[in-house]
C-alpha positions in Angstrom: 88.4 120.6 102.4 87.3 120.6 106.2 90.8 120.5 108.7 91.0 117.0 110.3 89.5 118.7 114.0 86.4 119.9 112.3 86.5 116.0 110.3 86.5 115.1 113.6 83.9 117.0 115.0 81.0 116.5 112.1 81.9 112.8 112.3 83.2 112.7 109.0 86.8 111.0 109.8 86.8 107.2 109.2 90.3 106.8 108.8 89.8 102.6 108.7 87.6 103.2 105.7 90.9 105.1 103.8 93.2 102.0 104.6 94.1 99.9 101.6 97.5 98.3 101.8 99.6 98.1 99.1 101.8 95.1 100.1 101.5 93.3 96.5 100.6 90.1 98.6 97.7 91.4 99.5 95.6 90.8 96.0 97.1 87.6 95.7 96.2 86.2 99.2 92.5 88.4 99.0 91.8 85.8 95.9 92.9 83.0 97.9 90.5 83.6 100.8 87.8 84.2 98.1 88.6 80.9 96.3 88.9 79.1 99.5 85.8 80.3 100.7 83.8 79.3 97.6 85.5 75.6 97.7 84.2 74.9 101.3 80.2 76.3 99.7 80.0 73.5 97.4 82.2 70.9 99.8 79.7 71.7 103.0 76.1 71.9 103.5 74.1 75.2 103.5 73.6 74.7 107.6 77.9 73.8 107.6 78.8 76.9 105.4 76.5 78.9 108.0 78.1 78.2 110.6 81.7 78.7 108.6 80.6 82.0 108.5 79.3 82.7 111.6 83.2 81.6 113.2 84.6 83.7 110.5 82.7 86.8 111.4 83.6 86.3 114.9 87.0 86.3 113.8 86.8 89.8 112.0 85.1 91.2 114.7 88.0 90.0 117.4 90.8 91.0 114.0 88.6 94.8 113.9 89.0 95.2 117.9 92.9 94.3 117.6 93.3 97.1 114.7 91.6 99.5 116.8 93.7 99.1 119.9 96.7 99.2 117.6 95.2 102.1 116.1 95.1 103.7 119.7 98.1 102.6 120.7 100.2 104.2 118.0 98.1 107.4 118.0 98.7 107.9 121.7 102.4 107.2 121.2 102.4 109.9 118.4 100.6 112.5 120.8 103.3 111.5 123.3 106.1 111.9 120.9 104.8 115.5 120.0 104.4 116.7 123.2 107.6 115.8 124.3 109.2 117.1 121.3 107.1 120.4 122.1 108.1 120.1 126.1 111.3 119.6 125.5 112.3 121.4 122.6 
């Protein structure tokens, strides 16, 4: 198995792709969204639903940018923690 550097390097490291949380709501509310979503099909009109899913895409896309600043955030914090540690120690 490749270190996580030379992951990093080939492009092989999609660490959102590894993320599945384990919160046991998150089944539960996964179905919902899926049921929901199949209610508001047959209640709206193919054009309606279309343009459902068109505002909910631009919500994942807004939802993806937020994980990855968060993602940034936390990682610089990390790197900031470790070279203080290492600084200081």
């Amino acid at each position: 198995m490749p270190n996580i550097l030379e992951s990093l390097y080939h492009g092989s490291l999609f660490p959102n792709e590894d993320i599945v949380s384990k919160d046991p709501d998150y089944r539960p509310l996964n179905r919902q969204i899926t049921d929901s979503l199949e209610a508001w099909r047959r209640r709206l009109s193919p054009d309606e639903f279309a343009e459902l899913e068109a505002l909910l895409d631009l919500y994942s896309q807004v939802q993806g940018m937020d994980m990855a600043a968060a993602f940034v955030s936390g990682f610089k914090t990390g790197t900031a923690m470790m070279i203080e540690v290492l600084v200081e120690g």
